[in-house]
N, CA, C and O atoms as a GROMACS GRO file, in nm:
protein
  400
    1UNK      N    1   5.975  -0.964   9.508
    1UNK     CA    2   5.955  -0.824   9.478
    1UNK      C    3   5.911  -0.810   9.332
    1UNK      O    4   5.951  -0.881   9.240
    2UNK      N    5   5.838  -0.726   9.325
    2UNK     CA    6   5.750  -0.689   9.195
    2UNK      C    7   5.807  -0.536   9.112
    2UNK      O    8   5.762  -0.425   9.139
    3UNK      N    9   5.911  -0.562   9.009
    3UNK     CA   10   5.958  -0.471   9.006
    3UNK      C   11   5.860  -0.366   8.907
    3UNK      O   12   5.875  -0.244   8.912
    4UNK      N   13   5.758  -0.432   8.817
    4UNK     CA   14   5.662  -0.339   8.816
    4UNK      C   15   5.618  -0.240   8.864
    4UNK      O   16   5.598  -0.126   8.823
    5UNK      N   17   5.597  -0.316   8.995
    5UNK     CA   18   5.534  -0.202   9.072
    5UNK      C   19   5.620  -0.074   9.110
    5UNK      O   20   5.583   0.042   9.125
    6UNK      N   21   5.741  -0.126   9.120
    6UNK     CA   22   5.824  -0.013   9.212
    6UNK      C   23   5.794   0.184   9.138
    6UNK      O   24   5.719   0.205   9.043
    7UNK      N   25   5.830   0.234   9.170
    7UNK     CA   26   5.884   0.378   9.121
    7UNK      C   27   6.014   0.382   9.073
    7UNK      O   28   6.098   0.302   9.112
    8UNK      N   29   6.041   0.489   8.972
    8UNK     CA   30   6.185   0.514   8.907
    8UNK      C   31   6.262   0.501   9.007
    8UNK      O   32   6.364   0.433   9.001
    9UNK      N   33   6.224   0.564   9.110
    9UNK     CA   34   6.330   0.594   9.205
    9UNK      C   35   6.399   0.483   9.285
    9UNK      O   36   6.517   0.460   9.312
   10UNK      N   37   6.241   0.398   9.324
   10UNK     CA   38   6.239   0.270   9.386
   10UNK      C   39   6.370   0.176   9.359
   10UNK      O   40   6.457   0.119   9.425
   11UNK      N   41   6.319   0.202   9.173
   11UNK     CA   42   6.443   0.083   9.067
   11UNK      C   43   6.566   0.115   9.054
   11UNK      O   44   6.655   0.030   9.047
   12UNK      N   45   6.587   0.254   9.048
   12UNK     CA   46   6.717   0.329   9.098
   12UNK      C   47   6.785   0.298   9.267
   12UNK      O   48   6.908   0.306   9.275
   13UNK      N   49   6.738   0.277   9.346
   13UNK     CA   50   6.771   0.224   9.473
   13UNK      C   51   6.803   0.069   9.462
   13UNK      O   52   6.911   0.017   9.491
   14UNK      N   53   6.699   0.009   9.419
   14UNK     CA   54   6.724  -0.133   9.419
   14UNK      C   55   6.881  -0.190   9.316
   14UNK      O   56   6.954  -0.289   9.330
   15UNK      N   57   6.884  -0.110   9.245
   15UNK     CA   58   6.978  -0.129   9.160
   15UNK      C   59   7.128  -0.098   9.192
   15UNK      O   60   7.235  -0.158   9.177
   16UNK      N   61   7.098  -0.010   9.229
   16UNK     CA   62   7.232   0.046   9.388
   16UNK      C   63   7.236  -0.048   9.413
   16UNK      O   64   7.312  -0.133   9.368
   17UNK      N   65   7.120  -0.064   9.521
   17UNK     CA   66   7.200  -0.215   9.612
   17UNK      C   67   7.268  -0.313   9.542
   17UNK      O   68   7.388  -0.333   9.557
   18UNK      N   69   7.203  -0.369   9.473
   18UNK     CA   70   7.222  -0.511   9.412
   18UNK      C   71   7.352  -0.499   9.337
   18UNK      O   72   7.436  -0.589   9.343
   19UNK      N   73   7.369  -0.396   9.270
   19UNK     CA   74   7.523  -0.391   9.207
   19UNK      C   75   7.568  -0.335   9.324
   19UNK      O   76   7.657  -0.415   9.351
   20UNK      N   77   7.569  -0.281   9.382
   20UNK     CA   78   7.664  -0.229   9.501
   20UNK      C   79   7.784  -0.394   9.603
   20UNK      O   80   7.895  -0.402   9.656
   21UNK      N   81   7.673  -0.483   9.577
   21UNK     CA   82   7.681  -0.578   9.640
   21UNK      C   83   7.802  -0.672   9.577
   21UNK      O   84   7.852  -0.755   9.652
   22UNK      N   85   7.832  -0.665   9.495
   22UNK     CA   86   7.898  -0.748   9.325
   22UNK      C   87   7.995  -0.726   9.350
   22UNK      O   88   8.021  -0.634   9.428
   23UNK      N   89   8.117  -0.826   9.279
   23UNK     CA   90   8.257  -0.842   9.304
   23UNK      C   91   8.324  -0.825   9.166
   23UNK      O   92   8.304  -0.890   9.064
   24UNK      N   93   8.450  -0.670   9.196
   24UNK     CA   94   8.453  -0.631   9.112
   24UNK      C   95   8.451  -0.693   8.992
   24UNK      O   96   8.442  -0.610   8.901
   25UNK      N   97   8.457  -0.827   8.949
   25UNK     CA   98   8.465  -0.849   8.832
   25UNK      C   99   8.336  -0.837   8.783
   25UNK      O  100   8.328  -0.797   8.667
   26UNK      N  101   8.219  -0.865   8.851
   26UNK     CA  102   8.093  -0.820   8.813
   26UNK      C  103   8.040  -0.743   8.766
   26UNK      O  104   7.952  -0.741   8.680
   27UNK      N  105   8.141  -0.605   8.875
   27UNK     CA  106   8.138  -0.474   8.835
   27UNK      C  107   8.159  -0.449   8.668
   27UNK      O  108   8.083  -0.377   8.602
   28UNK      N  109   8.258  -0.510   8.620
   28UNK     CA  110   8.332  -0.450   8.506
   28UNK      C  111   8.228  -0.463   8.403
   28UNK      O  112   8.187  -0.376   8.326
   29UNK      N  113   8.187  -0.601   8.417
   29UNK     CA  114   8.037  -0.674   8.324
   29UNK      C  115   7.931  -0.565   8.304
   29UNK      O  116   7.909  -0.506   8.199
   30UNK      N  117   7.857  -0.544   8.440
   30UNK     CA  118   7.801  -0.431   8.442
   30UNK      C  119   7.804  -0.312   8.356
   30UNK      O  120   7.713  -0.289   8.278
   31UNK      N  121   7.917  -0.229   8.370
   31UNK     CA  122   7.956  -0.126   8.320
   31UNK      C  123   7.999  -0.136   8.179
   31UNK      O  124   8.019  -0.038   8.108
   32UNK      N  125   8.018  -0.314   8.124
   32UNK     CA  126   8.032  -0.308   7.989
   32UNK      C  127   7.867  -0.265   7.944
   32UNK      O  128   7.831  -0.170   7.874
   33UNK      N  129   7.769  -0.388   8.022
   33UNK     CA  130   7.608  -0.395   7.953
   33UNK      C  131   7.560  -0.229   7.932
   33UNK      O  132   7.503  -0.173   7.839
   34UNK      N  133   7.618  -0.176   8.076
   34UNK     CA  134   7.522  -0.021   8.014
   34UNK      C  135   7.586   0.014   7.932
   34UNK      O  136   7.527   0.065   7.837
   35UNK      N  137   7.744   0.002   7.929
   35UNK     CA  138   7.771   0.099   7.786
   35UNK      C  139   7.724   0.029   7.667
   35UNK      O  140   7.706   0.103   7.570
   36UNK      N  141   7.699  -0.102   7.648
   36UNK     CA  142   7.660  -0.164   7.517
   36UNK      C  143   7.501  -0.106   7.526
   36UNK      O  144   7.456  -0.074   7.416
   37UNK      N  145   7.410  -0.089   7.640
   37UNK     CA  146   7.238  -0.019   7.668
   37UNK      C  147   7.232   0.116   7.603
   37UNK      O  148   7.129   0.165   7.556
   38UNK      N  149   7.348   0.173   7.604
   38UNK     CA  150   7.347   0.302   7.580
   38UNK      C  151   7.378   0.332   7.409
   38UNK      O  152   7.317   0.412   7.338
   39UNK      N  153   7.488   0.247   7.373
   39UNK     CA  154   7.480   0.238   7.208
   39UNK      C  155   7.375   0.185   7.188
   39UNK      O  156   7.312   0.268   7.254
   40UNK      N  157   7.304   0.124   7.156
   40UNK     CA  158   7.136   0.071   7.145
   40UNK      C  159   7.076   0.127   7.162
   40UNK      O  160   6.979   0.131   7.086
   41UNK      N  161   7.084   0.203   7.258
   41UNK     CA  162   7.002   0.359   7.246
   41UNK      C  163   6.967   0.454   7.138
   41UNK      O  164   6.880   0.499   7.064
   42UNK      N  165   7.115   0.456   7.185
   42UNK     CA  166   7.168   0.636   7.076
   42UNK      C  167   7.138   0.517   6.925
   42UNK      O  168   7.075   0.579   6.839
   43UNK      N  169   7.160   0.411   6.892
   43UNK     CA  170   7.125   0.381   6.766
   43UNK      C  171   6.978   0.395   6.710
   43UNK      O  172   6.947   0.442   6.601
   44UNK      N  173   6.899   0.348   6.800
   44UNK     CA  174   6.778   0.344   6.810
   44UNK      C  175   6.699   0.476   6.780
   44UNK      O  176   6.615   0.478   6.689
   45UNK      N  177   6.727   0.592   6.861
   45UNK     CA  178   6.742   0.752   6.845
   45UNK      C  179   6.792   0.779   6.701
   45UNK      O  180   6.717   0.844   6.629
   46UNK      N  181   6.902   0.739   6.654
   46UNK     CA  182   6.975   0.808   6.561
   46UNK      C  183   6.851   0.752   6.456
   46UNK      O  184   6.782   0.842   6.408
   47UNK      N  185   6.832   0.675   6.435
   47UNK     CA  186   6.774   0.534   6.347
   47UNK      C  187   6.627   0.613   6.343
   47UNK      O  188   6.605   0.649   6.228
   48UNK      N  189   6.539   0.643   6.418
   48UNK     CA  190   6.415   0.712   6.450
   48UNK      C  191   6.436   0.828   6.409
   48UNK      O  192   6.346   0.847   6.327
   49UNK      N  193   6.538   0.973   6.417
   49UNK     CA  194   6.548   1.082   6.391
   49UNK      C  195   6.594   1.092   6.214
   49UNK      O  196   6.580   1.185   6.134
   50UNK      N  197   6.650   0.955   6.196
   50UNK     CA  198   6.626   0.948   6.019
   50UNK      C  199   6.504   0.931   5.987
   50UNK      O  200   6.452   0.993   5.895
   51UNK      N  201   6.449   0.851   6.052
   51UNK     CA  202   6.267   0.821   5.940
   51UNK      C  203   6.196   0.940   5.964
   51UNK      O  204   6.121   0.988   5.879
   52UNK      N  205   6.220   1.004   6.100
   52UNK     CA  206   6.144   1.125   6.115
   52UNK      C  207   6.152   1.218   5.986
   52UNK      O  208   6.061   1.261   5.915
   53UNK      N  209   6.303   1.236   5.975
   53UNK     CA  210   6.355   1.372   5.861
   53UNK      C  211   6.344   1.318   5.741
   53UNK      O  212   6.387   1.393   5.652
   54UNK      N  213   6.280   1.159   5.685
   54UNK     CA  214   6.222   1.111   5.578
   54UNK      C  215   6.089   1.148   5.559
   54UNK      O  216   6.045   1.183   5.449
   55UNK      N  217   6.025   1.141   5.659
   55UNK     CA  218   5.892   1.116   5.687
   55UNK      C  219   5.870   1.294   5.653
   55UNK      O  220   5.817   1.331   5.548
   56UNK      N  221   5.908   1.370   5.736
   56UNK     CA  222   5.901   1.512   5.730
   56UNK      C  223   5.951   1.580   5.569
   56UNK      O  224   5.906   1.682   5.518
   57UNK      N  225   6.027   1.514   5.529
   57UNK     CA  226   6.042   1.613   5.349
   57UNK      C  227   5.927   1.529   5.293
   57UNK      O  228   5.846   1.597   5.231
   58UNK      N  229   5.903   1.413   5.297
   58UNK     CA  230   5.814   1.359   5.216
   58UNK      C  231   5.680   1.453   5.230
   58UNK      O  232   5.609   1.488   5.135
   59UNK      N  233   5.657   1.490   5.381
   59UNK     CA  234   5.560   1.591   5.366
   59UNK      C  235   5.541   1.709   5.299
   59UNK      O  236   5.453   1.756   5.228
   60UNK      N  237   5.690   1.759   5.358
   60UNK     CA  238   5.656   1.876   5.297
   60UNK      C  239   5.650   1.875   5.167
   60UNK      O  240   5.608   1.983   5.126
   61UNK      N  241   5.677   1.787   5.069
   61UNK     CA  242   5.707   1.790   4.892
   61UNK      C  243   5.547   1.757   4.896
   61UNK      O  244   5.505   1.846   4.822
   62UNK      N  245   5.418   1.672   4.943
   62UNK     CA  246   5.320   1.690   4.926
   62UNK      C  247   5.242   1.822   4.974
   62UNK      O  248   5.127   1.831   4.933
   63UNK      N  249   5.281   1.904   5.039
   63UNK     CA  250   5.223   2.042   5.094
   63UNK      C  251   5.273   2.161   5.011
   63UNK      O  252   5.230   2.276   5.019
   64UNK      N  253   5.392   2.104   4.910
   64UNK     CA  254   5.476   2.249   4.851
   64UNK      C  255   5.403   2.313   4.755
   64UNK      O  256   5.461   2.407   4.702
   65UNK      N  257   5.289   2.288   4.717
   65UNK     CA  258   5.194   2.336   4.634
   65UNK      C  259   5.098   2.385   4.713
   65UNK      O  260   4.996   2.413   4.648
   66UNK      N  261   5.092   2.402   4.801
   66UNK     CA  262   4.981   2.473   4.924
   66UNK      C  263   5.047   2.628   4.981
   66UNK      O  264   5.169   2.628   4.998
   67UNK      N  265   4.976   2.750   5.009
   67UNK     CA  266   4.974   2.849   5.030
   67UNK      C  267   5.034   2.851   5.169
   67UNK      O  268   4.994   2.772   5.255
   68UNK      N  269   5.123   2.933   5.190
   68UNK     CA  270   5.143   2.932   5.362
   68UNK      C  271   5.037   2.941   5.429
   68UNK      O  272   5.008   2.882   5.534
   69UNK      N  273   4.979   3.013   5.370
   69UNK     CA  274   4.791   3.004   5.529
   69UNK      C  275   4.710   2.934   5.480
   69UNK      O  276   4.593   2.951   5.514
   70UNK      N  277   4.746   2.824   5.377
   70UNK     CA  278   4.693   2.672   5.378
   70UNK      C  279   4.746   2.564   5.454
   70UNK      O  280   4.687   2.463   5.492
   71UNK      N  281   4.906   2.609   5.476
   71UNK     CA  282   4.967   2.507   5.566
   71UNK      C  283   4.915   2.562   5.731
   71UNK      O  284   4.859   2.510   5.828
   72UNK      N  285   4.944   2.630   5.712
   72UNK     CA  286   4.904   2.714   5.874
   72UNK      C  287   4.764   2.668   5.906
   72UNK      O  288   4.737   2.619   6.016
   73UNK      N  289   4.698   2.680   5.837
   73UNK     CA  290   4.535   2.677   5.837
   73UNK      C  291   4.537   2.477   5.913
   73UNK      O  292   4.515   2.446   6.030
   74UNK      N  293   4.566   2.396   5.815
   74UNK     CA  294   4.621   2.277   5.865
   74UNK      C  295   4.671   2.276   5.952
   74UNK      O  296   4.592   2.222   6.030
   75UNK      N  297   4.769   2.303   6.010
   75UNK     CA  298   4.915   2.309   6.095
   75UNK      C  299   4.772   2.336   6.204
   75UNK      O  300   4.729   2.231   6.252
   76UNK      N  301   4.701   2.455   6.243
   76UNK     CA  302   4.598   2.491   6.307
   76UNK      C  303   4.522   2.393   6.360
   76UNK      O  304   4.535   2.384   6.482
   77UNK      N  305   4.451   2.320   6.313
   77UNK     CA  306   4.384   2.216   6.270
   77UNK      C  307   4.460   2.099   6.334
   77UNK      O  308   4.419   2.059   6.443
   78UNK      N  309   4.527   2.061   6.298
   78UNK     CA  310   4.608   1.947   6.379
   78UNK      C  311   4.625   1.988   6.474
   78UNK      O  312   4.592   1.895   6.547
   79UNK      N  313   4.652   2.058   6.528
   79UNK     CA  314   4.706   2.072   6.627
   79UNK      C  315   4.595   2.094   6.752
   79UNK      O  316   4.616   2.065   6.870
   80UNK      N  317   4.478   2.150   6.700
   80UNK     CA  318   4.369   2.122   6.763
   80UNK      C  319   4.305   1.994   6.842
   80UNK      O  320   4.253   1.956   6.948
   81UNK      N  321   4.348   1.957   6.714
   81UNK     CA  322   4.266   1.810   6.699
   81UNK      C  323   4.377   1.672   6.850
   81UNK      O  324   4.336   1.600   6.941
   82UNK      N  325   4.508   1.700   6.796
   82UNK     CA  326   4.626   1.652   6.903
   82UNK      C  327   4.517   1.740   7.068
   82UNK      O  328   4.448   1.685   7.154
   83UNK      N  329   4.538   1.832   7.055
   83UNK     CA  330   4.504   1.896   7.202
   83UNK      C  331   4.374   1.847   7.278
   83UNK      O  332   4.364   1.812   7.396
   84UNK      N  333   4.280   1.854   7.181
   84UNK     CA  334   4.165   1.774   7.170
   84UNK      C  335   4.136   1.606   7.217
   84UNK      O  336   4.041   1.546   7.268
   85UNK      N  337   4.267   1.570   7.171
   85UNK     CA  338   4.276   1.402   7.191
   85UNK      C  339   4.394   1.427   7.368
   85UNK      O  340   4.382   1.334   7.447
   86UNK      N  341   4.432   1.473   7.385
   86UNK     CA  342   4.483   1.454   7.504
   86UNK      C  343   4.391   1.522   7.609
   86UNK      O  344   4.362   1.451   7.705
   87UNK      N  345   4.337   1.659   7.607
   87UNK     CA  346   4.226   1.671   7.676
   87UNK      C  347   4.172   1.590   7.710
   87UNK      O  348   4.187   1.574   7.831
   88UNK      N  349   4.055   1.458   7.623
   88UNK     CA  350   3.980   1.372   7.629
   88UNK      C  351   4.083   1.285   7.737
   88UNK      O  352   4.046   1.248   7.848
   89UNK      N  353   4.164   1.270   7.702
   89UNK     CA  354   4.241   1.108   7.783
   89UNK      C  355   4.330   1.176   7.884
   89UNK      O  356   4.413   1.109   7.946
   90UNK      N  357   4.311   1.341   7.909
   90UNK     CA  358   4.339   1.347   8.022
   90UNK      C  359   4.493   1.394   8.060
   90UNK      O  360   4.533   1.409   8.175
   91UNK      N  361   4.564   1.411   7.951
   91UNK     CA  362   4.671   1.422   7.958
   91UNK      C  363   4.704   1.642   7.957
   91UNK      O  364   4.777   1.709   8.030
   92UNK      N  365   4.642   1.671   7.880
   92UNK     CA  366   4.629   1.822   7.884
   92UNK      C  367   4.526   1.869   7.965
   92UNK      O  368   4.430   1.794   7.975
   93UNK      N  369   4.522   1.981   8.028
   93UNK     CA  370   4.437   2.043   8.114
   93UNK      C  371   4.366   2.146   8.026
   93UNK      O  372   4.435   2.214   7.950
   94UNK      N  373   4.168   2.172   8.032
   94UNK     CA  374   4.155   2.250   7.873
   94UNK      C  375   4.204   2.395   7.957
   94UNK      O  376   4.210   2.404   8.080
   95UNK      N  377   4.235   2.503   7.862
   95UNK     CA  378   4.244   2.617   7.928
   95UNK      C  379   4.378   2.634   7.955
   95UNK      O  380   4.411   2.745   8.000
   96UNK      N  381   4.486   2.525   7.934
   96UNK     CA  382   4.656   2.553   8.016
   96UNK      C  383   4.703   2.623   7.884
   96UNK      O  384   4.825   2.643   7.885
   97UNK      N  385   4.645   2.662   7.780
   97UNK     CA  386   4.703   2.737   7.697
   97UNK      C  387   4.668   2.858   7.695
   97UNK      O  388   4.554   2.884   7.734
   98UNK      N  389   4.764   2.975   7.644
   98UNK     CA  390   4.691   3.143   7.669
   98UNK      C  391   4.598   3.139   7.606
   98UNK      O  392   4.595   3.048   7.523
   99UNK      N  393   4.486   3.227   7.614
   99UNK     CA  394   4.393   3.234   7.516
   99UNK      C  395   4.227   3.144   7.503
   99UNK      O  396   4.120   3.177   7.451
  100UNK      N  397   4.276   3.001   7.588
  100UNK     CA  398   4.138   2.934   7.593
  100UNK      C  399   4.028   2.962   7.672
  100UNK      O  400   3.925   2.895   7.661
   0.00000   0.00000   0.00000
């Protein structure tokens, strides 16, 4: 079996089974790995939502000399440009916003 291929749902079933199948001591193993999957997570998250809120003042201290409808004007602009790039690859539909 090709678990590539499967669907979320697919891997969610298969995973049932296969632990379903396990003797409780297996079980316990199990239920340690996701809880250790899940701190690795949330670290990973926590760890990313710091560089973000680095990344984000560093901006704004280069923009704090810019006019609000210079940032806006930008802010505009990007955001175009993002909509623009998913349009192309398909990911936005043009027109799913009011106004287009």
């Amino acid at each position: 079996m090709n678990v590539q291929s499967l669907t979320p749902q697919d891997l969610v079933r298969q995973a049932i089974i296969k632990v379903a199948q396990l003797s409780e001591k297996d079980l316990v193993v199990v239920i340690e790995m996701i809880d250790e999957l899940k701190k690795q997570s949330a670290k990973t998250n926590r760890e990313r939502a710091e560089e973000i809120v680095v990344q984000a003042r560093a901006r704004a201290a280069e923009m704090s000399h810019l006019s609000r409808e210079e940032v806006m004007e930008r802010f505009g602009r990007t955001m175009e440009a993002i909509r623009a790039e998913a349009i192309e690859k398909g990911t936005a539909i043009e027109g799913e916003l009011e106004g287009d």
